[in-house]
PAZA-677771 format. One record per atom (N, C-alpha, C): x, z, y; residue in three letters. Coordinates in steps of 0.001 Angstrom, whole numbers, plus 500000, padded with zeros to 6 digits. Atoms other than C-alpha are relative to their C-alpha. Example, Ala and Ser with C-alpha at 12.3 -4.5 7.8 and 13.67 -1.06 7.14 Angstrom:
2
500890500000498810ala512300507800495500ala500900500000501200ala499180499940498810ser513670507140498940ser499230500730501090ser
This chain:
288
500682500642498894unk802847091494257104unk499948500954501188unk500257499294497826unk802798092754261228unk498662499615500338unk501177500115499168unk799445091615261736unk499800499088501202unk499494500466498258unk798738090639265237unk501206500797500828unk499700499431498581unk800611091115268406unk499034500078500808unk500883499947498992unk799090092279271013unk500667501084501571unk500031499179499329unk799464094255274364unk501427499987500615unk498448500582499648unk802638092661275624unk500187500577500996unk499753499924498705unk804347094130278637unk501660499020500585unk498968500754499320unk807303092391280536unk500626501089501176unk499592498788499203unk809602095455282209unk501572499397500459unk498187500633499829unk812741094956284409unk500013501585500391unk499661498409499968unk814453098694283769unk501259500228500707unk499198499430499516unk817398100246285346unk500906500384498696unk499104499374500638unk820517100735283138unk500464501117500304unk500007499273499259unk821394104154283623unk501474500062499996unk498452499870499546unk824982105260285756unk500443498414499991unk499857501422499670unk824596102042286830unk499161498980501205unk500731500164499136unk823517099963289611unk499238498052499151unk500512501426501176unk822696096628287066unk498239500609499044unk501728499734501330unk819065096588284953unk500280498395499486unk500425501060501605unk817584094695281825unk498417499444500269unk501153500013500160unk814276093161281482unk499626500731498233unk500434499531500957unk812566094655278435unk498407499093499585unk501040500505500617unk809784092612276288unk499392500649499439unk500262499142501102unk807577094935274493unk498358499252499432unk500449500696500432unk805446094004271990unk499160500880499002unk500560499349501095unk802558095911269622unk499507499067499195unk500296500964501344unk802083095016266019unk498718500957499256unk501064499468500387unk798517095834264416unk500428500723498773unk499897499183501566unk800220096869260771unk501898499490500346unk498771500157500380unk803598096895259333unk501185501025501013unk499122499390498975unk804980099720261630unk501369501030499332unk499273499412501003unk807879101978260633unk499393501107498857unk500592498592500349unk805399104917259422unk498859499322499638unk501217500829500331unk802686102417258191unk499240500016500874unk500786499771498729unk800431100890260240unk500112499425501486unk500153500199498886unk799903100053263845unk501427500434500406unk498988499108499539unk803513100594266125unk500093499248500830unk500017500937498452unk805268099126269344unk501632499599500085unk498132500674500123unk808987097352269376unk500178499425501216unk499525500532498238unk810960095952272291unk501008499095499438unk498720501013499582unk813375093274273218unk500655500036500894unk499393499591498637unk816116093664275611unk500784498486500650unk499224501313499598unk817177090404277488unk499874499655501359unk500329500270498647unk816812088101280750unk498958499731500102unk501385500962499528unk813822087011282672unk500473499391501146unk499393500613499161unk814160084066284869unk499042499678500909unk501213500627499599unk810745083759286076unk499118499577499491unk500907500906500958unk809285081672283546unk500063500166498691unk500073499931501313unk811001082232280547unk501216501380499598unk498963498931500596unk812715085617278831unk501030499761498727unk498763500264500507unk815840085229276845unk500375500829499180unk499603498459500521unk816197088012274357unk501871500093499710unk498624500372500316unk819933088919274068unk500060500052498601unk500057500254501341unk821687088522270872unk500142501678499317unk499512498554500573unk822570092124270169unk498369500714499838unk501515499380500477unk818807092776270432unk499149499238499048unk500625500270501333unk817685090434267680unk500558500349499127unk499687499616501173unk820278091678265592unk499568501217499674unk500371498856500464unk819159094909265826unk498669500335499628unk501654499757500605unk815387094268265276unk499711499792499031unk500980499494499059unk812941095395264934unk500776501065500854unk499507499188498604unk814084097751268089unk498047500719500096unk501312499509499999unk810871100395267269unk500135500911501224unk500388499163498749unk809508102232270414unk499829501578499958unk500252498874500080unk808494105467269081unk500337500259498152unk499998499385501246unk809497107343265833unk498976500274499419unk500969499810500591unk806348108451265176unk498382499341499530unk500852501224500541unk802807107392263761unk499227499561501005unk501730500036499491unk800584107747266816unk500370499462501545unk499876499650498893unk802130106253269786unk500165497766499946unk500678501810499937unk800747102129270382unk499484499860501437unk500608500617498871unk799761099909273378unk500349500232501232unk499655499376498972unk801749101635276074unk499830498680501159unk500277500670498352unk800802100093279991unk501242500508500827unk499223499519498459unk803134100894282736unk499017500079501217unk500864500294498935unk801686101388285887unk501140499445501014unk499571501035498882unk803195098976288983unk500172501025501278unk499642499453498502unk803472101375292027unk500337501523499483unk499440498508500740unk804776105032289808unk500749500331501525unk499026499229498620unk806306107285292694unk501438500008500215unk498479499710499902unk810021107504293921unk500654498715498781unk499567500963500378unk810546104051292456unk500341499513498076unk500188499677501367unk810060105209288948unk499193498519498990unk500947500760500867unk809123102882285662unk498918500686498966unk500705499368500949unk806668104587283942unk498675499410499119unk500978500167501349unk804259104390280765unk499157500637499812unk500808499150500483unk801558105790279183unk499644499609498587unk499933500585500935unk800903105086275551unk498622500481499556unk500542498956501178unk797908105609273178unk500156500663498967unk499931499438501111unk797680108192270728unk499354499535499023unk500516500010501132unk796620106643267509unk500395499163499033unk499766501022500692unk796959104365264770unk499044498955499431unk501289500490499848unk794730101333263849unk499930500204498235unk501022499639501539unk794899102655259955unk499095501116500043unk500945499326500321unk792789105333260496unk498808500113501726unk500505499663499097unk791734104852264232unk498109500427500230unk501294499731499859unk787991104507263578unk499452500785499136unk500339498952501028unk787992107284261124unk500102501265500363unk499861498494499503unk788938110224263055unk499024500632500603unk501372499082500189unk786499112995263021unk500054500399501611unk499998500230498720unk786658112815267003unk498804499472500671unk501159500236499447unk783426111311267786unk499437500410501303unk500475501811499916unk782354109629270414unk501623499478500305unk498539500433499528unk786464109661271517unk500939499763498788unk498909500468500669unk789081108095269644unk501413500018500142unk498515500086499744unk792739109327269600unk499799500672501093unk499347498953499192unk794285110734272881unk501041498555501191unk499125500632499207unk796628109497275587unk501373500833499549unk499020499589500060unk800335109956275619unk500313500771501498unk499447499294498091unk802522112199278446unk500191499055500586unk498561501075499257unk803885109778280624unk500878500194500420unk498406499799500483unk807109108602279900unk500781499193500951unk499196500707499268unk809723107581282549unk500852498855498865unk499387501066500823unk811760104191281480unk501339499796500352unk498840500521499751unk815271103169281404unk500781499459498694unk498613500632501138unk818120101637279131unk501192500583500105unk498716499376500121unk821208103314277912unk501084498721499419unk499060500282500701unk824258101296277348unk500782500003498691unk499363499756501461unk825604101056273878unk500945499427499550unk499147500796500462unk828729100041271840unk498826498658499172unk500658501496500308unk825749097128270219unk498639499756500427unk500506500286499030unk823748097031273355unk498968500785500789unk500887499224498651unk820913098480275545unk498917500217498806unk500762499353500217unk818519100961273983unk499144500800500957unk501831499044499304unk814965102573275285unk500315500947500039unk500305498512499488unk814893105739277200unk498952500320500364unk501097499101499437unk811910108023277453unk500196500867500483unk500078498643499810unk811640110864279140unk498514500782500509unk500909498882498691unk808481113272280460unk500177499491501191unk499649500551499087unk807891112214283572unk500344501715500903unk499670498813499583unk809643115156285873unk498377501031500774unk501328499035498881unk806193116160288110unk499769500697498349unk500645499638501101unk805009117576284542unk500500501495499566unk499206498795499614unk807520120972285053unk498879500789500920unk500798499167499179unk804637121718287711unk498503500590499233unk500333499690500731unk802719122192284676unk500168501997499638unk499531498785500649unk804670125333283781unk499574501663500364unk500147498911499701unk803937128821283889unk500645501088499043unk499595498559501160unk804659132223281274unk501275498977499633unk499167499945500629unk807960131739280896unk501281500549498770unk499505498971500605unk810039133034278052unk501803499309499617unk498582500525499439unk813919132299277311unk500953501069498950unk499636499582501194unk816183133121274150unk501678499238499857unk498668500238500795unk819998132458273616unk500709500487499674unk498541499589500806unk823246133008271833unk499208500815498881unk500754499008500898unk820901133811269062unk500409499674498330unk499677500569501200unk821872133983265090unk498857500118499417unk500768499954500957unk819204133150262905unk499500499553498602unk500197500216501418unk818514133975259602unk498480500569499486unk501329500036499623unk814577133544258889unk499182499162500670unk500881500500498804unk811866133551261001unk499953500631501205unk500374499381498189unk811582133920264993unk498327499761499939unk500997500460498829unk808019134137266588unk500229498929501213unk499947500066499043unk807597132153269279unk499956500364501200unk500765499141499145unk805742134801271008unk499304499067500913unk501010501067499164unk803329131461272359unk498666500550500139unk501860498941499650unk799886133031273868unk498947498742500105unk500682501762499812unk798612128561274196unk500248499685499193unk499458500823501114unk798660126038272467unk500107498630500709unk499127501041498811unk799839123856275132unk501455500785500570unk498521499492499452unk803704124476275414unk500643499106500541unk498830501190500132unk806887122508276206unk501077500854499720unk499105499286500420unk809954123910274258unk501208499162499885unk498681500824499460unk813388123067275269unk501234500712499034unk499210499630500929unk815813123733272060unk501663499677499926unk499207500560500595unk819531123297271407unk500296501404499014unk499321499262500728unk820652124525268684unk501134499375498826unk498754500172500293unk823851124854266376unk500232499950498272unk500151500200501700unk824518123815262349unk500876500345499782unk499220499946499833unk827318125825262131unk499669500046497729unk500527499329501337unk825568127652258579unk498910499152499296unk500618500510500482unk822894126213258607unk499791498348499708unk500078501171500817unk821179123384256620unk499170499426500763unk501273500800499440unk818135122619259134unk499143501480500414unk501376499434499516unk815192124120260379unk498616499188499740unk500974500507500368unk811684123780260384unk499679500764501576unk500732498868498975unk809368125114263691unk498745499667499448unk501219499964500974unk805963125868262093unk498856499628501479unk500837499676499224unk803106124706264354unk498570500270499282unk500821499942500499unk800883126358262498unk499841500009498384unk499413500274501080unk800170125977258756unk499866498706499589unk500397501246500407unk799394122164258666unk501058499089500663unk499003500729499386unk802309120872260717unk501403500463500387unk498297499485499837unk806153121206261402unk500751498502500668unk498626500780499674unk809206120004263191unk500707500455499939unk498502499744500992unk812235119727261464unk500857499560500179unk499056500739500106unk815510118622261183unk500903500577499120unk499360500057501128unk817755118117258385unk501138500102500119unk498769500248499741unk821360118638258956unk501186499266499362unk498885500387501068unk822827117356255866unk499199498137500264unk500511501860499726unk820406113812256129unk499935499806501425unk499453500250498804unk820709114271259911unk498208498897500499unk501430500634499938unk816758113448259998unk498776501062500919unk501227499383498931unk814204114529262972unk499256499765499324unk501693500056500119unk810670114739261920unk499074500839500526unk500890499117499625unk807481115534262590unk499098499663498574unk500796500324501361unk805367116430259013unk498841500653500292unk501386499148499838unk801639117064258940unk499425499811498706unk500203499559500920unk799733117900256336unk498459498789499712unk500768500961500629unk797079115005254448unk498687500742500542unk501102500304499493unk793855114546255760unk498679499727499027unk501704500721500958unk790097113748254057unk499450498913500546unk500470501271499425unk789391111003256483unk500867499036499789unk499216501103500671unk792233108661255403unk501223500479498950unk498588499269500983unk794889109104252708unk501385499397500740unk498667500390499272unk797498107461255502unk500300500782500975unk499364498919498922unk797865110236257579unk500699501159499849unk498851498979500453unk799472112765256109unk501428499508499579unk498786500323499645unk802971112495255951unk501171500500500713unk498819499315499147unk806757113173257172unk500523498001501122unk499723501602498961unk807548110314260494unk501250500415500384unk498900499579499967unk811146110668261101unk501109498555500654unk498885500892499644unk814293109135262881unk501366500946499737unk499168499327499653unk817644109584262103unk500687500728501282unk499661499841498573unk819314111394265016unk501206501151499439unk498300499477500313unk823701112148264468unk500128500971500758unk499596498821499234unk825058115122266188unk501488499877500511unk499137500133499401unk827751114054268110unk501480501394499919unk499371498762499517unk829046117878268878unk499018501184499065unk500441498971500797unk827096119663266000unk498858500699500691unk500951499422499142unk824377120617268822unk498799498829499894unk501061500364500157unk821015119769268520unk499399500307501085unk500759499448498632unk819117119151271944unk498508499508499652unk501677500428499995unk815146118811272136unk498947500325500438unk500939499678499540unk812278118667273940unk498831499639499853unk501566500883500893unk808864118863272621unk498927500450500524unk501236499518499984unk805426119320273719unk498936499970499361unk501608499577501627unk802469120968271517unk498503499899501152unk501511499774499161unk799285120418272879unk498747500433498729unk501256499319500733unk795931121568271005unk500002498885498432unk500302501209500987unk796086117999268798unk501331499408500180unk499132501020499719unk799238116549269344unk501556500534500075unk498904499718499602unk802959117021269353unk501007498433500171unk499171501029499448unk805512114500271018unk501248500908500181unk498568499394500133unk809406115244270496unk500737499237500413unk498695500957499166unk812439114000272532unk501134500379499709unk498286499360500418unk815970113900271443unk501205498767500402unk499271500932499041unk818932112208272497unk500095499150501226unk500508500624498891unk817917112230275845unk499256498940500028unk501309500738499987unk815044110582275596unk500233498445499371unk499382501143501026unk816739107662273014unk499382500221498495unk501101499962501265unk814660109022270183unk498840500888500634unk501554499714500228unk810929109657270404unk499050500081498886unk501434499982501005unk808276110964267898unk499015500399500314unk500937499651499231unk805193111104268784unk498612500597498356unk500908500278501169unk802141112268266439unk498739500939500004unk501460499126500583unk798235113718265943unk500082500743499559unk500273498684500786unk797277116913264838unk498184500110499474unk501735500095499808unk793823117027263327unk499472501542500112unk500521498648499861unk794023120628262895unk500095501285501234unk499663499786498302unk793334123101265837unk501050500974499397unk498425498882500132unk796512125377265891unk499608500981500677unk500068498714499706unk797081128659266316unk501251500085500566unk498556499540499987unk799921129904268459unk500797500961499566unk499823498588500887unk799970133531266648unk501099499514498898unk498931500277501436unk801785131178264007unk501293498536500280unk498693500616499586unk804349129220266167unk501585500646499446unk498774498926500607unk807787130050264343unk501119499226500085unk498898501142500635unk811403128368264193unk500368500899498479unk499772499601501664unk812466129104260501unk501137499254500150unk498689500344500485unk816216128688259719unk499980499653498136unk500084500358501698unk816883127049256272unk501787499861499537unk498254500604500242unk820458126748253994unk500721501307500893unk499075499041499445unk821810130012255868unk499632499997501797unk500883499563498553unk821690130806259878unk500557499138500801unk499897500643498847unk820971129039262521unk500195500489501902unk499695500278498722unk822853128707265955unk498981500068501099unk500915500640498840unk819989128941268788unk500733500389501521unk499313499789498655unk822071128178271695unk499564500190500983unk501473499883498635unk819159128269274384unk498803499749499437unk501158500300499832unk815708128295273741unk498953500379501415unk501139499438498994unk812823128125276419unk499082499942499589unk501403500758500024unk809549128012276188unk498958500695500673unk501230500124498543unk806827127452278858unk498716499803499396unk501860500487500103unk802720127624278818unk500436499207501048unk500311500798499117unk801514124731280382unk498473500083500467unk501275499931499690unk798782124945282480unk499435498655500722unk500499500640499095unk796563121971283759unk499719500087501365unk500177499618499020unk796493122089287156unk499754498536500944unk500329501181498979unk795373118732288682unk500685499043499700unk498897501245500070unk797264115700289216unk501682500314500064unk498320499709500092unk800981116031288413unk500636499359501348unk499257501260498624unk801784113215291328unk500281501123501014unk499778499496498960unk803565114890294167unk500785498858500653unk499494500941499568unk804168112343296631unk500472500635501513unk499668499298498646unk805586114675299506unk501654499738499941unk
């Protein structure tokens, strides 16, 4: 069972390297999500005014899920976003444990906001997220790591626990990785199952939150690109240019002393790493 729907939006997106767009239907379901639970799916078709048309390549492929991970429901757009932009905002949570989290009097979290578009495909138009760009004015302590072989563990050398870390790396040896945020959570990827995740570690307030939330994601060129931000409670991961998204809660506070990538199966390729503190600094909007 899906439960209800609820929280419908109606989006006309921009195909990208292209001067053509899609409308997009999106649609949240109270249960039955990929990761149990609450989630958010789309439809890609026409709108004529009155009535939307889903194409056929997008019912064959549904459900068409919005986010990989467990904690990312109800997303809004806002109607006037800057420089002609579609943008989102999603909540952080899920409705199996939403009124259980030891959060009191607040519930859950907001998402980054995520620019919108559609990528072309050999069996049709898929969801693009990205960070919205003002969110770089975030950045500060920069640090910066490539052509690196690793066998082990790196530090991050992270002094926050608000980052954004910008990864590719290479499976030449290796089998995967893990990056430790901490000892209750990780992001991983599998090279041989070719599986992103984000795994956190079981909970006392529901037995549905612990868990590994995962999308496949192929490697075209054996390079692994990704961009993720850790905040105090929360990590959200982007890969294939913003064509896979996981999003997901942290209940535990993290330490950055124990930020690590860990090579697994032999050594790993780190073709570039960055990684930035983020500092709050006001409103991201720069409308100059």
């Amino acid at each position: 069972s899906v439960g209800i729907w609820e929280v419908p939006e109606l989006l006309e997106l921009k195909i990208e390297n292209s001067s053509e767009s899609r409308w997009m239907l999106k649609v949240d379901i109270g249960s039955g999500g990929p990761c149990g639970g609450s989630a958010g799916q789309y439809f890609i078709g026409q709108f004529d005014g009155a009535r939307f048309t889903a194409d056929p390549s997008s019912l064959l492929a549904a459900p068409n899920w919005i986010d990989g991970g467990k904690d990312f429901y109800a997303a809004i757009a806002w109607s006037d976003a800057p420089n002609g932009q579609r943008v989102w905002i999603g909540w952080m949570n899920n409705w199996q444990y939403a009124t259980a989290l030891p959060t009191a009097p607040w519930r859950g979290a907001m998402t980054l906001p995520r620019t919108l578009s559609l990528r072309r495909t050999a069996s049709g138009h898929t969801l693009v997220q990205g960070p919205i760009q003002q969110l770089e004015g975030w950045r500060t302590h920069h640090q910066q790591r490539s052509d690196l072989r690793l066998e082990g563990r790196l530090a991050l050398g992270a002094t926050s626990t608000a980052l954004e870390v910008k990864l590719r790396v290479g499976f030449a040896q290796a089998a995967g990785f893990v990056m430790e945020l901490g000892r209750h959570a990780r992001v991983g990827y599998d090279a041989v199952t070719h599986e992103l995740y984000i795994e956190r570690d079981a909970e006392d307030f529901s037995a549905d939150f612990g868990g590994r939330h995962s999308r496949v994601v192929q490697l075209a060129d054996g390079i692994l690109e990704l961009q993720i931000f850790i905040d105090a409670y929360s990590v959200e991961v982007f890969a294939l240019d913003g064509a896979c998204v996981i999003t997901d809660l942290l209940m535990r506070p993290l330490d950055s002393s124990e930020f690590a990538l860990v090579s697994s199966g032999g050594a790993l390729h780190i073709v570039q790493m960055d990684v930035w503190t983020l500092e709050r600094n006001g409103s991201v909007w720069n409308r100059d």
